[in-house]
C-alpha positions in Angstrom: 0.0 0.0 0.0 3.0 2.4 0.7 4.4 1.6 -2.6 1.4 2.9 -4.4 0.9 6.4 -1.8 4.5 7.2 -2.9 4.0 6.4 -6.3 0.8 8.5 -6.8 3.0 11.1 -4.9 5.8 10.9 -7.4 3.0 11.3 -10.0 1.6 14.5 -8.5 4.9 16.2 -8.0 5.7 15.7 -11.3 2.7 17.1 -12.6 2.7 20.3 -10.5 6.9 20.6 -11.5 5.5 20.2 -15.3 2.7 22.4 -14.6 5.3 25.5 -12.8 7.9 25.0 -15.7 5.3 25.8 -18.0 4.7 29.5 -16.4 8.6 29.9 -16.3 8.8 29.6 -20.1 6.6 32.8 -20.2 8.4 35.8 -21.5 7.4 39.2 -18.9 8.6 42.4 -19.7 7.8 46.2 -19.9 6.4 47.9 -22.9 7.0 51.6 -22.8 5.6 54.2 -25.2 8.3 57.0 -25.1 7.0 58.6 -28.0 4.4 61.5 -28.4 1.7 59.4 -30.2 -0.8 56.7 -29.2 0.6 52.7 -29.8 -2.8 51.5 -30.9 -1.6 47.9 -31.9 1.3 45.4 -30.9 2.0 42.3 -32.7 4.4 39.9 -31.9 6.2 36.5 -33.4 8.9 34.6 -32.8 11.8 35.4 -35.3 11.2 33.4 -38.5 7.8 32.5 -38.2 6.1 34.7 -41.1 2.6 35.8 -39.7 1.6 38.0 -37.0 0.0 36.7 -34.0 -2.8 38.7 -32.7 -3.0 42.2 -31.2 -1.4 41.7 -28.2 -3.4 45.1 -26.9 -6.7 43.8 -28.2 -9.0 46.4 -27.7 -6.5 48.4 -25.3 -3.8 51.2 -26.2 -0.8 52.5 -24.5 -0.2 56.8 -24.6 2.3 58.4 -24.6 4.1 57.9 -21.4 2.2 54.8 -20.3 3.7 51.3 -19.8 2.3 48.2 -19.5 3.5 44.7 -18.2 3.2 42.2 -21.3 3.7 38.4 -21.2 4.1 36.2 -23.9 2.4 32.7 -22.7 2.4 31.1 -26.1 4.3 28.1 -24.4 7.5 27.9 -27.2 10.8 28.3 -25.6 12.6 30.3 -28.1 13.8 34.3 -27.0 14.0 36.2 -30.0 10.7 37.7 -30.9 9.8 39.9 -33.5 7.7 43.0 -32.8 5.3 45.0 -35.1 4.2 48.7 -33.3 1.5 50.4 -34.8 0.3 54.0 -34.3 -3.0 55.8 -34.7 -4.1 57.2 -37.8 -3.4 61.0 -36.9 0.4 59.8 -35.9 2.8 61.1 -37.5 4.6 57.6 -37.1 5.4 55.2 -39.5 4.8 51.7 -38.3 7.8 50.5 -36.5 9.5 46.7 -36.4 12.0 45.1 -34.1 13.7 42.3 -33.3 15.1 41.7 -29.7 16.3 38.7 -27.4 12.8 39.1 -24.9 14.4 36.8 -22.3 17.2 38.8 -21.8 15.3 42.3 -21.6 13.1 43.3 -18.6 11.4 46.2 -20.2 11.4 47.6 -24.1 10.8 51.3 -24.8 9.8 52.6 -27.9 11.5 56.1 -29.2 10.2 58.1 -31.9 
């Protein structure tokens, strides 16, 4: 009967050590708009893959001066994103793209 507590234990640990290694691979950092306009839409992809994912923002924006925390939970383990930033219409900003090493970095600003 011990045999099978410890092995159902063994089980369970492993599942909640799966389970917590899963969160770690999710990418946090800052997003900071340092520029005068309105970031209306971020996209982001791991290097080399060819598409967009979705708005990261959704139906959010950041102004000028704001940050916002942004994680990356798409459960890959790869660090070097692409990102796509995307002002409002009355901006005088083109759109802007970047690529940068997101495990590494613990916030990202945006200049003009």
């Amino acid at each position: 009967m011990n045999k099978k507590i410890a092995f159902a234990a063994a089980i369970a640990a492993g599942i909640v050590a799966s389970v917590g290694s899963a969160r770690a691979d999710d990418l946090v950092f800052t997003l900071k708009n340092a520029t005068n306009s309105t970031l209306e839409r971020f996209y982001t992809s791991p290097n080399g893959v060819d598409d967009w994912e979705d708005d990261v923002f959704g139906q959010d924006v950041l102004e000028p001066g704001q940050s916002v925390k942004i994680t990356i939970a798409d459960g890959r383990r790869v660090c070097n994103y692409d990102m796509r930033f995307e002002f409002t219409e009355d901006s005088d900003l083109d759109t802007t793209e970047d690529t940068q090493d997101l495990c590494k970095m613990g916030s990202y600003t945006i200049h003009e």
